[in-house]
MIKOL-65193 format. One record per residue (C-alpha): y, z, x; residue in one letter. Coordinates in steps of 0.001 Angstrom, whole numbers. Example, Ala and Ser with C-alpha at 12.3 -4.5 7.8 and 13.67 -1.06 7.14 Angstrom:
<kolros>
KOLRO        c2        c3        c1   residuo
KOLRO     -4500      7800     12300         a
KOLRO     -1060      7140     13670         s
</kolros>
This chain:
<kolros>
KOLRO        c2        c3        c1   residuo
KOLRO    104688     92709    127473         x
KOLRO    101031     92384    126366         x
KOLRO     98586     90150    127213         x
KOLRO     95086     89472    125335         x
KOLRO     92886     89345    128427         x
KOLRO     89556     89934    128140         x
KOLRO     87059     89408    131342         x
KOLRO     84174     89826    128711         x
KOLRO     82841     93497    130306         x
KOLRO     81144     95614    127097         x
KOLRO     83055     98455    127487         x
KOLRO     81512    102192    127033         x
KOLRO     82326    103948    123731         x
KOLRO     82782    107456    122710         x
KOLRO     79296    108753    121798         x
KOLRO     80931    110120    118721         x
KOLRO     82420    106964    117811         x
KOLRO     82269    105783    113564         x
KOLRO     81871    102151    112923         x
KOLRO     83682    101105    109986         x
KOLRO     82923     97434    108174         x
KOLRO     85313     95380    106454         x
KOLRO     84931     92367    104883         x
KOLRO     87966     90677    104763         x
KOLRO     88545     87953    101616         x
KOLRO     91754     86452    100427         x
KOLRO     92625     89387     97975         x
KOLRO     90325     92227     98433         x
KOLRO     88992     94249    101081         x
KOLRO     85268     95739    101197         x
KOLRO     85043     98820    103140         x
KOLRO     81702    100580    104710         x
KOLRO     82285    104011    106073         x
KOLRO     78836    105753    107291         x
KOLRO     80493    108574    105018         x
KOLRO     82858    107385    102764         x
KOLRO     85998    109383    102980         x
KOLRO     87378    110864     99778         x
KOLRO     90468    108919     97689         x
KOLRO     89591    105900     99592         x
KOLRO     87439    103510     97166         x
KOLRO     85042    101201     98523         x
KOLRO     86878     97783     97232         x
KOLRO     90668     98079     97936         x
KOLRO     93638     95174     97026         x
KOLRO     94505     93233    100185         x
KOLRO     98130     94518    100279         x
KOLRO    100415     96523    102185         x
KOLRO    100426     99297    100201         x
KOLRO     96484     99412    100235         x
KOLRO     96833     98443    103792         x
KOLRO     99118    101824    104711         x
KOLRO     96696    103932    102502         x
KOLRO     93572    102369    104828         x
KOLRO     95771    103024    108021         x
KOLRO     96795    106343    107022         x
KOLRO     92676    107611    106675         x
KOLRO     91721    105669    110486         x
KOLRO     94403    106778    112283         x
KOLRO     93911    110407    111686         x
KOLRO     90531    110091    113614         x
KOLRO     89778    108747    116681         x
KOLRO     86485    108438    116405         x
KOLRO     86698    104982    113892         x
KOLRO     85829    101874    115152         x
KOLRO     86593     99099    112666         x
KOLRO     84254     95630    113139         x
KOLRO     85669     92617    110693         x
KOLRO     85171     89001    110833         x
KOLRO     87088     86134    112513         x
KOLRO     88019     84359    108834         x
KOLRO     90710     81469    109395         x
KOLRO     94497     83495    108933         x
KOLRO     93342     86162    106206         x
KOLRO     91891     88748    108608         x
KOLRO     95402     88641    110835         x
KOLRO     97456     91154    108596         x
KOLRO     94330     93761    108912         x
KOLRO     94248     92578    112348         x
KOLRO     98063     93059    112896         x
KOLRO     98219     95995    111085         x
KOLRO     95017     98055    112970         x
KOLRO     97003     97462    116666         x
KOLRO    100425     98568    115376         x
KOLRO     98369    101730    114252         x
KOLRO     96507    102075    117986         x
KOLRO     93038    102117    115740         x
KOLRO     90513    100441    117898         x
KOLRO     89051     97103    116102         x
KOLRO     86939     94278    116806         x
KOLRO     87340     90784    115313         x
KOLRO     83799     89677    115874         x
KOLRO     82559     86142    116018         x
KOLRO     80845     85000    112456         x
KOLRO     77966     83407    113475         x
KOLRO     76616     86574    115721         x
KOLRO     77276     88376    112824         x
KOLRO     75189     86464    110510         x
KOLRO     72274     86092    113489         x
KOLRO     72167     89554    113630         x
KOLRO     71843     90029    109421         x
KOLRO     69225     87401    109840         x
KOLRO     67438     89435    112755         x
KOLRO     67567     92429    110321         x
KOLRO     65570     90526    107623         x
KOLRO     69200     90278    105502         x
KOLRO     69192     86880    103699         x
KOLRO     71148     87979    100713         x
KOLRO     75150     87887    101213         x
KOLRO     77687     89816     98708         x
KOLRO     80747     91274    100124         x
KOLRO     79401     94922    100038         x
KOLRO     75925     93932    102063         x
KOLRO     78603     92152    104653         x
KOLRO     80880     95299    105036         x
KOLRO     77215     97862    105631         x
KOLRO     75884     94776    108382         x
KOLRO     79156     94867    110167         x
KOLRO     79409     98306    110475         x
KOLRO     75776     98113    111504         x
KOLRO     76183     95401    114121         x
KOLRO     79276     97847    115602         x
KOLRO     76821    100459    115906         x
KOLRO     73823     98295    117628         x
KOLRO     75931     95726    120035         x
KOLRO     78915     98412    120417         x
KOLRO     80975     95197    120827         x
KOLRO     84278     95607    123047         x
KOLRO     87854     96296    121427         x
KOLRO     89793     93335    120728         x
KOLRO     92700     93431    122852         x
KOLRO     96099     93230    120785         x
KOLRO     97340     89399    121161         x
KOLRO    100556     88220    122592         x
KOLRO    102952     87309    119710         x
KOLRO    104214     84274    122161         x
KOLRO    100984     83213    122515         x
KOLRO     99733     82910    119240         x
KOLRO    103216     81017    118304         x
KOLRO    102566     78259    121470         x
KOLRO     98752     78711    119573         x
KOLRO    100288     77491    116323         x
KOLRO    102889     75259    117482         x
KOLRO     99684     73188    119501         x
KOLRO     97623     73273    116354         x
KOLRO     99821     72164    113741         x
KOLRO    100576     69012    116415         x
KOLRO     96498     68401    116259         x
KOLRO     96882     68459    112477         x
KOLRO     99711     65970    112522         x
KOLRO     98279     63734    114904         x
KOLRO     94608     64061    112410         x
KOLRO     97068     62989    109837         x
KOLRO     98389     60102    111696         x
KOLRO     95087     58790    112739         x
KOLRO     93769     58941    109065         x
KOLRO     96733     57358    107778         x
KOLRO     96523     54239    110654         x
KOLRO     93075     53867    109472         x
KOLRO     94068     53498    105728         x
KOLRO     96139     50298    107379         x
KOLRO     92509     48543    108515         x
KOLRO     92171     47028    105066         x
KOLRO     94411     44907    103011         x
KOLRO     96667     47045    100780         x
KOLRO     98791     46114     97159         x
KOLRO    102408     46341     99526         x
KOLRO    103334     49565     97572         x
KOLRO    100814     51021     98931         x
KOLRO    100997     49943    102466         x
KOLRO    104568     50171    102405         x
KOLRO    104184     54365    101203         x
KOLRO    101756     54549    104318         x
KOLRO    104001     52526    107342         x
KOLRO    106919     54869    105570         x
KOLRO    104279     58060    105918         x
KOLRO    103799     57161    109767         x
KOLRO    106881     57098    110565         x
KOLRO    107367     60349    109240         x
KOLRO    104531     61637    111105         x
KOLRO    105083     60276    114368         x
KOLRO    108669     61510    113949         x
KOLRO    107209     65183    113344         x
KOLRO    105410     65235    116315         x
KOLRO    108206     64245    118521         x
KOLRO    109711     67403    117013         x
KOLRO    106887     69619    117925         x
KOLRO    106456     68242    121236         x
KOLRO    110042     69107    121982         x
KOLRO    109872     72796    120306         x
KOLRO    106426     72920    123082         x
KOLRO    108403     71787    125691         x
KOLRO    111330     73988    125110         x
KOLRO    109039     77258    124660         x
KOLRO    107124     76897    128244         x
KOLRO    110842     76117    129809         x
KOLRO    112021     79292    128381         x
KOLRO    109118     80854    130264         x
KOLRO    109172     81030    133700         x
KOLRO    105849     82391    134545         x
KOLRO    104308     79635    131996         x
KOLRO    106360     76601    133087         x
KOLRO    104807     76977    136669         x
KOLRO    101367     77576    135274         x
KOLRO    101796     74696    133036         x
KOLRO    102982     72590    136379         x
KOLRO    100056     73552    138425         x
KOLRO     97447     72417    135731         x
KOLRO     99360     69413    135053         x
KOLRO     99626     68378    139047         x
KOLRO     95737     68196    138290         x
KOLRO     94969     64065    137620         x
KOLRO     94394     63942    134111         x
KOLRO     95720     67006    132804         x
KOLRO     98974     66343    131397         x
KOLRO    101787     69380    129966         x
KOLRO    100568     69620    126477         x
KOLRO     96997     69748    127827         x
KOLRO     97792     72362    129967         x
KOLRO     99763     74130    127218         x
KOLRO     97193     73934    124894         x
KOLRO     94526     75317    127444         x
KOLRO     96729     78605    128264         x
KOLRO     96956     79160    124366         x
KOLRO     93029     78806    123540         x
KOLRO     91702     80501    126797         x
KOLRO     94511     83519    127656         x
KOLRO     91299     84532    130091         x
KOLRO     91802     81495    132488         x
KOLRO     91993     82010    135896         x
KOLRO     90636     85939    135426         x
KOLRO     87080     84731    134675         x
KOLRO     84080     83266    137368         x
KOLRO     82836     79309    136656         x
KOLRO     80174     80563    134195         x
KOLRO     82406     82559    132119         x
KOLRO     84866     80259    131871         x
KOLRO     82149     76932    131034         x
KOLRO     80674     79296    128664         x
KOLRO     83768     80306    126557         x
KOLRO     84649     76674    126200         x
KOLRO     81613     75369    124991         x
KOLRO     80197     73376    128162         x
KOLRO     78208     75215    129880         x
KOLRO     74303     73921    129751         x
KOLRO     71981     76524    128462         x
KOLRO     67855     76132    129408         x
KOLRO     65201     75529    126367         x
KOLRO     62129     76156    128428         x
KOLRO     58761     77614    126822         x
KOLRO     56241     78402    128932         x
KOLRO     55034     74672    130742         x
KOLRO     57750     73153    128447         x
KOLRO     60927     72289    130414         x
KOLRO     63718     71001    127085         x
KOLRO     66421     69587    127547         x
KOLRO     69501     71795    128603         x
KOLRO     72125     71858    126119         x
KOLRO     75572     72877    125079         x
KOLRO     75962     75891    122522         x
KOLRO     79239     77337    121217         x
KOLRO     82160     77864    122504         x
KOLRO     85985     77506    121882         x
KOLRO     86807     74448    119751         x
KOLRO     90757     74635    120400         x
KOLRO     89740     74938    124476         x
KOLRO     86778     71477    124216         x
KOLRO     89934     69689    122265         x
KOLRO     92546     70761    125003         x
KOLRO     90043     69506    127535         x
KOLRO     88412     66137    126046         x
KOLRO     91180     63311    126618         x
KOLRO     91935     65145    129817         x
KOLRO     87944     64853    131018         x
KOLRO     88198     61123    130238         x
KOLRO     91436     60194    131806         x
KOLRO     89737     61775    134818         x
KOLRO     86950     60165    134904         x
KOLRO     88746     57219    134737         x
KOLRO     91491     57870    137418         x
KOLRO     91084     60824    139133         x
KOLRO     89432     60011    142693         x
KOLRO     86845     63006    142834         x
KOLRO     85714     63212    138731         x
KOLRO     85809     59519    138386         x
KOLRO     83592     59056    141425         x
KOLRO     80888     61912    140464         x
KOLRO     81226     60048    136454         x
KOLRO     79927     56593    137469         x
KOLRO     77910     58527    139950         x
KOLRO     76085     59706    136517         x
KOLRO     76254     56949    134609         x
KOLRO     74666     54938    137391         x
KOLRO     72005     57925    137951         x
KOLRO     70656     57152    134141         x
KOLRO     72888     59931    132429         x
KOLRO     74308     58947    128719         x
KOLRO     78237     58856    128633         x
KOLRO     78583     61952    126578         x
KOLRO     76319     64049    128587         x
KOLRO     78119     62785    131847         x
KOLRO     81584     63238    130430         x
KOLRO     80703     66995    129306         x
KOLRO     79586     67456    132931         x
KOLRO     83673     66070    133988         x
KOLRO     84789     68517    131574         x
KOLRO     83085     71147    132804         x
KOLRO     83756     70627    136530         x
KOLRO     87394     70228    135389         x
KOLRO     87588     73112    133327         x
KOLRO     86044     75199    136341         x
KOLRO     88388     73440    138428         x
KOLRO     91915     74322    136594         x
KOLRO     90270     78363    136658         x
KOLRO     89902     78378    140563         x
KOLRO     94086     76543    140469         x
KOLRO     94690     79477    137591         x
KOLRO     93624     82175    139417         x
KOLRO     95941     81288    142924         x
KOLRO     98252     81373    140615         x
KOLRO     97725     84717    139129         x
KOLRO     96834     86074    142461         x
KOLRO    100649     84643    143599         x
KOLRO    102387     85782    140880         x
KOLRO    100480     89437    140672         x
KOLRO     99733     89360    137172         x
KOLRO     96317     90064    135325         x
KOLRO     97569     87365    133423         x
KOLRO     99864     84909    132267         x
KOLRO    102961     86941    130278         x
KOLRO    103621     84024    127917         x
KOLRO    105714     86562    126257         x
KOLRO    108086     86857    129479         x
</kolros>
């Protein structure tokens, strides 16, 4: 069983160890060794065979630390390949990346400078391992998001409806709806069966849920994009999702706190569950008009609901965990 915890400690590193960049595209991989090993080229095919040969030269040294980019799908067979392999790797966030080329003076971007600024951000942040993911968890992951991309489908095809159509036309999108709508039943089913077939996750899922406003694919969806829940404090867990307010003060200038970053899957899971509760839950709907009456704008209020939520389900997350005796939840289990 494995579990992709991470309570977001920088972890201490070998003073030995060898950061290794790769930029990972759709075909090709760009490699930056500090000292390029010999009968390993700097551009390889992004293949198995070239993936072996890369595997083969890291995991006879245990000093290499390899530092690639977050980059949709393509970086999960380097990814996949790096854990079954026990070489330690970090998938790092693309934007601190590109802050940190910036910080450098780097404003050009070819796939060679990208490979030399990732092995030199490994070397200046020493950024923490990447803990090996749960396969179950990145399925329930996949199954939630191709639901979101049906239901984006839906919504654009309902909207096509809001004009007058030649009937073949609105006839291929009614027929298209149906189809959709039908597709999502499906995947809402295959959800519901995986967390039954998971003890330890159905009675997470139930505790979230018994929250007003959360509902079973909400709670589903949150265990996917936030594996850390319950094992975090309130900041950590605001700040991974996205809502926690950050200061802009200068000097005599006080700004206007605002909302930076975060986990897009884990604001998504959240959103329609922050607004049914401040509509019907007694405490968040209370402290919403509470806002709103106060002079707050109905986004910035709502954000607040989703944050008190969010730091609500951790506090319900970690009884659980602390019930259970488990670092976290075994989705694979």
């Amino acid at each position: 069983m494995t579990t992709s915890t991470s309570k977001l400690k920088v972890k201490s590193h070998p003073p030995d160890t060898v950061w290794v960049g790769i930029d990972v595209s759709k075909n090709e991989l760009q490699l930056h060794f500090p000292a390029p090993p010999k009968g390993l080229p700097a551009k390889i095919p992004y293949d198995k065979a070239s993936l072996a040969k890369l595997t083969r030269h890291l995991a006879g040294d245990a000093r290499f630390h390899v530092v690639f980019e977050a980059t949709g799908g393509y970086d999960k067979p380097l990814r996949q390949c790096l854990h079954a392999h026990g070489i330690r790797c970090t998938r790092a966030n693309p934007r601190h990346v590109r802050n940190f080329a910036r910080s450098k003076g780097l404003l050009a971007k070819t796939d060679r400078i990208d490979a030399a600024v990732l092995a030199d951000f490994g070397a200046a942040i020493k950024p923490p391992a990447t803990p090996e993911p749960d396969p179950a968890r990145e399925e329930l992951a996949a199954l939630i998001a191709y639901r979101a991309h049906l239901l984006d489908e839906l919504g654009r095809e309902r909207m096509q409806l809001e004009h007058p159509k030649p009937a073949a036309i609105t006839t291929a999108i009614k027929s298209r709806i149906r189809t959709l709508q039908a597709q999502i039943g499906r995947f809402e089913k295959l959800i519901a069966t995986f967390i039954a077939e998971r003890p330890v996750l159905k009675q997470a899922v139930e505790a979230l849920s018994s929250v007003k406003g959360i509902g079973a694919l909400s709670a589903a969806a949150l265990l996917a994009a936030m594996p850390e829940l319950g094992t975090i404090n309130r900041s950590q867990v605001a700040a991974l999702a996205g809502v926690a307010p950050f200061n802009r003060d200068s000097g005599t200038l006080k700004g206007r706190r605002t909302t930076y970053g975060g986990r897009v899957e884990v604001r998504r899971a959240i959103y329609m569950a922050a607004l049914s509760a401040s509509r019907h839950n007694e405490v968040l709907s209370v402290a919403y008009r509470g806002m709103i009456a106060r002079g707050k704008p109905k986004k910035v209020a709502l954000i607040a609901i989703m944050r008190r939520l969010l730091i609500h389900l951790n506090s319900v997350m970690s009884r659980i965990l602390k019930t259970a005796n488990q670092p976290a939840i075994p989705i694979s289990c």
